[in-house]
Every structure is written in structure tokens, then in C-alpha cells.
C-alpha positions in Angstrom: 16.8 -15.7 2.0 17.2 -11.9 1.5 17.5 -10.8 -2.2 17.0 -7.1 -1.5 19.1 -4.6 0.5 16.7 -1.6 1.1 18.0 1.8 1.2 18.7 3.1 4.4 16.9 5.6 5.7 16.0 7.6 8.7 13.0 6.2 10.4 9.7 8.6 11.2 6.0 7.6 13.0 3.3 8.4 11.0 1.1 7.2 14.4 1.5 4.1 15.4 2.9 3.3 11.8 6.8 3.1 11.7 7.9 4.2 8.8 11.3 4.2 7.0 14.7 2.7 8.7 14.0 -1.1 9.3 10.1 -0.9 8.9 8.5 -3.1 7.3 7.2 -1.4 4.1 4.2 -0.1 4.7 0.6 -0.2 2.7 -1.4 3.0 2.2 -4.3 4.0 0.6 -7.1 7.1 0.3 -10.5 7.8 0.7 -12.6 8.6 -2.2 -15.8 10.0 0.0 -16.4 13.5 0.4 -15.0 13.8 4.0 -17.2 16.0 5.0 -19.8 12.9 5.6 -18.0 11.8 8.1 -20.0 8.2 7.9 -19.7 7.3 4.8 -15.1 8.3 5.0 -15.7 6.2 8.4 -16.7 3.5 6.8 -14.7 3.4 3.8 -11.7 3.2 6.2 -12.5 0.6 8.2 -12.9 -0.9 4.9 -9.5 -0.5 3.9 -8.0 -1.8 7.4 -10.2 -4.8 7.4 -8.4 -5.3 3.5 -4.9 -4.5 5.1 -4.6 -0.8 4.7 -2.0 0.9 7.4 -2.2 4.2 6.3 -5.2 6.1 4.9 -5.3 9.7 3.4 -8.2 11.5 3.1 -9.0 14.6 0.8 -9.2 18.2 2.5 -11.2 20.4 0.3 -12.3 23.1 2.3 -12.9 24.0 5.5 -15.9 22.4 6.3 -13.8 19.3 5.1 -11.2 20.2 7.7 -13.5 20.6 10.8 -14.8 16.7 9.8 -11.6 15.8 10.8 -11.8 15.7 14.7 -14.6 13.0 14.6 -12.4 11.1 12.0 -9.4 11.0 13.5 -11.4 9.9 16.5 -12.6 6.9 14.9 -10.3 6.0 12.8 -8.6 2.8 13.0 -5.8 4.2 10.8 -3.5 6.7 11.2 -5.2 9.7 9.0 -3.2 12.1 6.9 -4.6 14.8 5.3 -4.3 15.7 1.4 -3.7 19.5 1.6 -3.6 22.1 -1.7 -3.4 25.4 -2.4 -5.1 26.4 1.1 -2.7 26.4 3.8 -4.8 27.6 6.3 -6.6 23.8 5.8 -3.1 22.5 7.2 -3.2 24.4 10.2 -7.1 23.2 10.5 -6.0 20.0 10.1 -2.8 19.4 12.7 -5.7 21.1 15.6 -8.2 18.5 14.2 -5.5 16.1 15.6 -4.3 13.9 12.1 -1.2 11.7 12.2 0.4 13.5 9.1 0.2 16.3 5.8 0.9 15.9 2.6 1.9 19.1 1.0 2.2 19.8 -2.5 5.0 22.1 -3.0 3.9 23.2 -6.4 0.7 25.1 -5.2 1.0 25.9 -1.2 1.9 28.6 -1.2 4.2 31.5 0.6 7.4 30.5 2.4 5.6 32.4 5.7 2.7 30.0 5.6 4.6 26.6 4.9 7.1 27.9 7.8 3.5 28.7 9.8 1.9 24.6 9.1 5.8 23.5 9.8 5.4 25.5 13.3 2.0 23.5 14.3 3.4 20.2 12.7 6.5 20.3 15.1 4.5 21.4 18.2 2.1 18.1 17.7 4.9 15.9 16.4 3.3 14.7 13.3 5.5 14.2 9.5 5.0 16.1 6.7 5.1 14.3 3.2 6.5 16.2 0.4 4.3 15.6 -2.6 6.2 16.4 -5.7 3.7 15.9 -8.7 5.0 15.8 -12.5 1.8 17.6 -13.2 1.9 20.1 -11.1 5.6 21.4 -11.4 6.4 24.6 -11.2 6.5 26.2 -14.5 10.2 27.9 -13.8 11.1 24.4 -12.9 9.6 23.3 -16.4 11.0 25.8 -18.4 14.7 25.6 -16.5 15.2 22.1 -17.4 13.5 22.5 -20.7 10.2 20.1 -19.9 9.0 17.6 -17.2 11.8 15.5 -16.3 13.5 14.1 -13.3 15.9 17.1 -12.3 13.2 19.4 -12.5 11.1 17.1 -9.9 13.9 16.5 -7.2 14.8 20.5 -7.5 10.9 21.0 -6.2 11.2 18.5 -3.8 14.7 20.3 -2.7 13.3 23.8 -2.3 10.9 22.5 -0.5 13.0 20.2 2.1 15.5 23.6 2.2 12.7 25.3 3.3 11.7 22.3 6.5 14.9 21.8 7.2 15.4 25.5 7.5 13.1 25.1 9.8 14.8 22.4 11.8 12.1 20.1 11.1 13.3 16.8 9.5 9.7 14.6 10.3 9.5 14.5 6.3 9.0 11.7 3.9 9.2 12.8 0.5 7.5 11.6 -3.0 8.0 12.3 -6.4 5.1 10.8 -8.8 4.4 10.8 -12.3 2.1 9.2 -14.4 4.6 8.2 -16.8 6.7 4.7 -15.3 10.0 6.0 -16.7 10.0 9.7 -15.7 8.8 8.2 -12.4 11.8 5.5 -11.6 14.1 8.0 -13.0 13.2 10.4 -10.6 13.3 8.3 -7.5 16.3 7.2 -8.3 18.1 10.1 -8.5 16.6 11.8 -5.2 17.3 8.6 -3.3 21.1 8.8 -3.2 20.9 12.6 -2.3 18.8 12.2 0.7 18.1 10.0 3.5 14.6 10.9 4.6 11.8 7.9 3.9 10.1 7.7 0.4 6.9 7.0 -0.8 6.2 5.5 -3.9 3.6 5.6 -6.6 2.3 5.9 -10.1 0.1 8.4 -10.0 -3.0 8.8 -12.1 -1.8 5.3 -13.0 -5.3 4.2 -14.4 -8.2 1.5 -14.5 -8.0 -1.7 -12.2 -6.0 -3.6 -14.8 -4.1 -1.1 -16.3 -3.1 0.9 -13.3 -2.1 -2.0 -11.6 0.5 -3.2 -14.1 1.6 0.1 -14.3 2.0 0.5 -10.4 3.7 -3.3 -10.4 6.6 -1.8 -12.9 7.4 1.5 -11.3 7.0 0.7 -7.7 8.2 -2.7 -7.6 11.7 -1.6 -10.1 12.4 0.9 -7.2 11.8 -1.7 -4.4 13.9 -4.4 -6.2 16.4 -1.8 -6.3 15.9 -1.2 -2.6 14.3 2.2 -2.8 10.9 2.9 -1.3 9.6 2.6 2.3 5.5 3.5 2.0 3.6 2.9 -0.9 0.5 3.8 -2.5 -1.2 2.4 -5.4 -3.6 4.8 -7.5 -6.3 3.2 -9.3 -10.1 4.8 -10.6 -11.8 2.3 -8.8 -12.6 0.6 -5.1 -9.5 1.9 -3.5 -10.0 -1.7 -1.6 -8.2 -2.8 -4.7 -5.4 -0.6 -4.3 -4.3 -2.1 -1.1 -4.8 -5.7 -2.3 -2.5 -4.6 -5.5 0.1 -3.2 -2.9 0.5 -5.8 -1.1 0.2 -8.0 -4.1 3.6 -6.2 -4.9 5.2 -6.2 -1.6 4.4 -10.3 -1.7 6.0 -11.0 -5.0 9.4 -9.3 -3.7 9.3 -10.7 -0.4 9.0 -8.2 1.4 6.0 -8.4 2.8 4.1 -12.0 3.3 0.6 -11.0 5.0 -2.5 -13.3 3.7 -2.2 -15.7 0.6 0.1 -15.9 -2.1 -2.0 -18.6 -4.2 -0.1 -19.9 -7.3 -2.3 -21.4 -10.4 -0.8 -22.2 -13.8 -2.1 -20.9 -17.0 -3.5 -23.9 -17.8 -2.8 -25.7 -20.7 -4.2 -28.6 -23.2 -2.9 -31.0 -20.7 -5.2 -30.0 -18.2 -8.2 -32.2 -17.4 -10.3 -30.3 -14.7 -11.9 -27.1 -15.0 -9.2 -25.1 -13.1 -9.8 -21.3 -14.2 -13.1 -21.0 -12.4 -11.7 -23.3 -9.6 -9.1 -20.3 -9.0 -11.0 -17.7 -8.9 -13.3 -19.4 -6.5 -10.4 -20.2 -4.2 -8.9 -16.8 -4.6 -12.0 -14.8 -3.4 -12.7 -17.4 -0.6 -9.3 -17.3 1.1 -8.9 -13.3 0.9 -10.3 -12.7 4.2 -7.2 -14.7 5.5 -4.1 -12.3 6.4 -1.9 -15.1 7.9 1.2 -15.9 5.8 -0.2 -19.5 3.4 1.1 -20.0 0.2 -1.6 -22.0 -1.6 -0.7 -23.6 -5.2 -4.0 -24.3 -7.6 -2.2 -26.8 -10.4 -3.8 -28.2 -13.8 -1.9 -31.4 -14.1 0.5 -33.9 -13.7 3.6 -31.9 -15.1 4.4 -29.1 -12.2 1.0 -29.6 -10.4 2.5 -32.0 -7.9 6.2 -30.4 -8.0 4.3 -26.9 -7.1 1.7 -28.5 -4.8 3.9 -30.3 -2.1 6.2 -26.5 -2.5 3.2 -24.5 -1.3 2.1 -25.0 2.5 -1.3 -26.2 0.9 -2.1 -26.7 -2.9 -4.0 -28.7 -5.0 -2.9 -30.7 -8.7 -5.2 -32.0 -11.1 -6.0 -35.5 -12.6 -8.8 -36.0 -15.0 -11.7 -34.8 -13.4 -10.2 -35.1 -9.5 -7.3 -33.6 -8.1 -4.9 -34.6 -5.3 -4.9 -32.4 -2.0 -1.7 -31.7 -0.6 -0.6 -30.1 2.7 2.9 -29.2 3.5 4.6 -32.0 1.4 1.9 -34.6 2.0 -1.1 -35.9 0.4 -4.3 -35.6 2.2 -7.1 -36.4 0.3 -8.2 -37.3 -3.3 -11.4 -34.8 -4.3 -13.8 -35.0 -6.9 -13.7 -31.8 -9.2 -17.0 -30.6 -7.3 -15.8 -30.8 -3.9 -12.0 -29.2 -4.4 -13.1 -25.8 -3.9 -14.1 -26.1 -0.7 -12.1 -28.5 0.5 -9.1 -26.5 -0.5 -11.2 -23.7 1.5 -11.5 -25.6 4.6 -7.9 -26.8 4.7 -6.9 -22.9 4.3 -8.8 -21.8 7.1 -7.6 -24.9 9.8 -4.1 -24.4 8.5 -3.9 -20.2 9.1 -5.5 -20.7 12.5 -2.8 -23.6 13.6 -0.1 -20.8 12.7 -1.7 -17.6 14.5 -2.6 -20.2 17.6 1.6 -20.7 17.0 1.9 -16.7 16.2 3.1 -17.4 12.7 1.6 -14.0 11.3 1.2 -10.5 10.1 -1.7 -8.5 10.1 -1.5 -4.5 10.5 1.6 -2.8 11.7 -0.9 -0.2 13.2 -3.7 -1.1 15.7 -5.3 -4.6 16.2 -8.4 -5.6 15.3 -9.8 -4.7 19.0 -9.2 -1.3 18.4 -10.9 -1.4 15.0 -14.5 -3.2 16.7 -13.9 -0.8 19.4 -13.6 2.2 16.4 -16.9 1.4 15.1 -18.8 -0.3 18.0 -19.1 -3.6 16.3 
């Protein structure tokens, strides 16, 4: 059952990544090497596509940065886009080094000649340019206008911007407006999304630590894709940036909107539980992440909603006193002794997520397939 109707919007390829019109909504992340070692940025990105990642963005400092490029986008089993400030000349370095996309800040770029000059390049390779509004970067005759940061001040910067494309005749844009603060953020999405029809992409930015910045990210971007808004998104966390695509997704899952890998459900247990459950969850949860076919897997305490939950998921387990029950799909399996639940719960996983991708019940990345990826990296 559908419970969201997304925005409509026009649909652009970032690659071999749809994005916008009725794409699924798509999972990005960046790099946090210096892409100059081409290795070690190499690395972290097949990294982020093994954990999902469809999309990866990669910092373009300087020139030397820029010229890394070619053996990156080579390699890559990603579609690259490159971060670009201040230096437009990095741009036009970039589009020759052959990535799939920019992202363009329009508060510090530069000239109208040299954004017309990168628009030039982009059209003659056929790659998208992302608007990157940023509440911290605003223009300061934007911030004074409108009397401070607020969300008419960040869609008029995205707007002189797109006037400037689309004077162009160049409309391969997808456009983003972030803030650190949730509020300001929604507000500002919101309002640019019934103005325009190009693709969004959403994010917190500067969002914050693991924990924090993921609750943060779950607010903002998942209010906007409740509401239908959003077609690419990008959590921002200071840490592993492999945790920013597992939080994405995380989000996507809990809307349905996406259902790649395991959505495992455990209760918060309670004095009526019996078996050691919290560590039996975490266990389960870091031994089934490798799977990216649709399970939903249910870790239950006790006798209350254990079994009610357990016989819901496709596979789940509910606790007794010292045992729990095994379901799968509706049907009891097995009863396990507290030490041998987690990996019978493992093993049950695995057989059930190959039956359904033998039966082509699945989703893994929109982009390339895993050939490509070995193939990438000689492996």
C-alpha cells in the first residue's frame, strides 16, 4: 500500500543513476580522503557501494585534486560527482576528467562568464549540475535583504542561480537547499518545491556526530519525504561516511520507499522479558548487514507481541525463559536455546534472502552490479 505521493518532477541521469520523475530515491554519500591519493578515495568508494551507496561525491580542492579525477572516474563503481568551490576553473578540469556530475555552490563560484563557461562543457558532455544552496554560505545581500538566514533568502540564491542555467538552456539541474538547522531546512524545501520542477536533494548539513546527526537527518529529510518532497539524499555525519548510507537507507526503509537489506524489528525490552535480548540484537543486526535483499526480521522479548510481531516479519524470533521460538513466514521452525538463537536466526536469514534473489525478489544498487564493481577493483 502507497502512503506517499512524491512530488513530481522532471527526471535527470546522474550516470547510470536515474534520478528524479519515478526513480526510486536514490542514496548518496562522499568521500572523506584527500582525492588526490587516488587509492585510498578508490577504496573508500567501493566501500560505500559494497554498503549500498549509488552516488558518491568526492572533494575538489585544487588542481592536482582535479587531474586525480580521470583514474577515479575510471575505477569507480559509482557515478562520481565532483564538490566544486570558489575555483571554477576546477569545474572545467573536472567535466574533461570525465565525472558524472558538479555540484556548484552558488554563494562563492563566481562570475556569471565562468558559471556560463562550466554550463558550456557540462552540456557538451551531458552531465547535471546540482545547485548547492548552503544557509552558511549565503550571500550577504541575500542576508541582509531578508533581514537574516531564512528560507526566502535561500530559494532567491538557488533562483539566481537556476535564471542563470536556464539562461543558458541548460535544465540537467537538481537543486539543494541545506541548513544545519531542521526547521530553516524543511521550510526552505518546502517552499522551493512548489515553484520548480527540477529533482531535489535533500540533507542536514553539518548535521553532527553518529547519533546526533542521524536523528537530526531522520527529522528533516524524512518530514520532506513524508510530504513527498525529495528525490536524492545525503546524510552528513563526522564519522565513517559508511554510516551515512546505512542511516539513508535506514530512512528511506522506515517510509517505504525503499526496502533494500533488513529491516529487523526488536522491542525495548521490558521486565517481562526472560532472555538476554539486547546483546542478542545487536549480534543479529551486525551479522545480517551484508544482506541487501528485502527480509524483515523481528528480534522479540516475550510472550506479549513477541509472537504477534514474529509470525508478521518474513523471519523473527520471540522469547520464552531462557529459549525462544523461531519463526519463518507465519510458521514455527524450531525451538532454540538462548546460546544458539543468534545464529540460528543468522543461518535462517541467509537461506531465506538467497531463495528470494534465486526468485529475483530484490534490490541492490540502481547503478552497476556487483560484476562491475570486482571488475573496478580487480577482485
Amino acid at each position: 500500500m502507497e502512503f506517499i505521493n512524491r512530488r513530481k518532477s522532471r527526471q535527470i541521469q546522474v550516470g547510470r543513476v536515474a534520478v528524479g520523475g519515478d526513480a526510486p530515491v536514490s542514496v548518496q554519500s562522499m568521500t572523506n580522503t584527500d582525492t588526490r591519493d587516488v587509492p585510498s578515495t578508490l577504496n573508500q568508494i567501493k566501500q560505500l557501494y559494497m554498503a549500498g551507496c549509488e552516488i558518491v561525491r568526492v572533494a575538489v580542492m585544487d588542481s592536482e585534486a582535479a587531474t586525480s579525477l580521470a583514474a577515479i572516474v575510471a575505477q569507480s563503481p559509482l557515478p562520481v560527482i565532483a564538490d566544486i568551490h570558489f575555483d571554477y576553473r576546477l569545474a572545467l578540469q573536472s567535466i574533461a576528467a570525465g565525472v558524472h556530475g558538479l555540484r556548484l555552490n552558488p554563494g562563492n563560484i563566481g562570475q556569471k562568464n565562468q558559471v556560463r563557461e562550466i554550463v558550456s562543457a557540462a552540456k557538451e558532455k551531458s552531465i547535471p549540475i546540482r545547485i548547492g544552496v548552503n544557509a552558511g554560505s549565503l550571500d550577504k545581500a541575500l542576508v541582509q535583504k531578508y533581514g537574516g538566514i531564512t528560507p526566502q533568502a535561500m530559494v532567491e540564491s538557488a533562483f539566481r542561480h537556476l535564471r542563470l542555467l536556464e539562461e543558458c538552456e541548460y535544465d540537467q539541474i537538481k537543486i539543494s537547499l541545506k541548513a544545519s538547522e531542521v526547521p530553516l531546512m524543511i521550510q526552505a524545501y518546502r517552499l522551493l518545491a512548489g515553484q520548480v520542477d527540477y529533482p531535489l536533494h535533500l540533507g542536514v548539513t553539518e548535521a553532527g556526530t553518529v547519533m546526533r546527526g542521524a536523528v537530526k537527518s531522520a527529522v528533516g529529510i524524512g518530514i520532506l519525504l513524508a510530504e513527498g518532497i525529495g528525490d536524492t539524499i545525503r546524510v552528513s555525519l563526522t564519522g565513517d561516511p559508511i554510516m551515512e548510507v546505512g542511516v539513508g537507507y535506514d530512512i528511506l526503509r522506515s517510509l517505504g520507499l525503499r526496502t533494500r537489506g533488513v529491516e529487523m524489528i526488536s522491542c525495548p525490552t521490558c521486565g517481562r522479558c526472560q532472555i538476554d535480548l539486547i546483546p542478542i540484537a545487536e549480534e543479529v543486526e551486525k551479522k545480517l548487514a551484508h544482506i541487501t535483499t528485502p527480509l524483515r526480521v523481528a528480534v522479540m522479548g516475550c510472550a506479549v507481541n513477541g509472537p504477534g510481531e514474529a509470525k508478521g516479519a518474513d523471519l523473527g524470533i520471540a522469547g520464552g525463559k531462557g529459549f525462544a521460538l523461531l519463526f519463518r513466514q507465519g510458521q514455527v521452525v524450531a525451538r532454540l536455546e538462548q546460546q544458539d538463537i543468534i545464529q540460528a536466526l543468522v543461518t535462517e536469514a541467509e537461506a531465506l534472502a538467497r531463495e528470494r534473489e534465486e526468485a529475483g525478489i530484490l534490490e541492490g544498487n540502481q547503478s552497476i552490479g556487483p560484476d562491475i564493481a570486482r571488475n573496478s577493483f580487480g577482485g
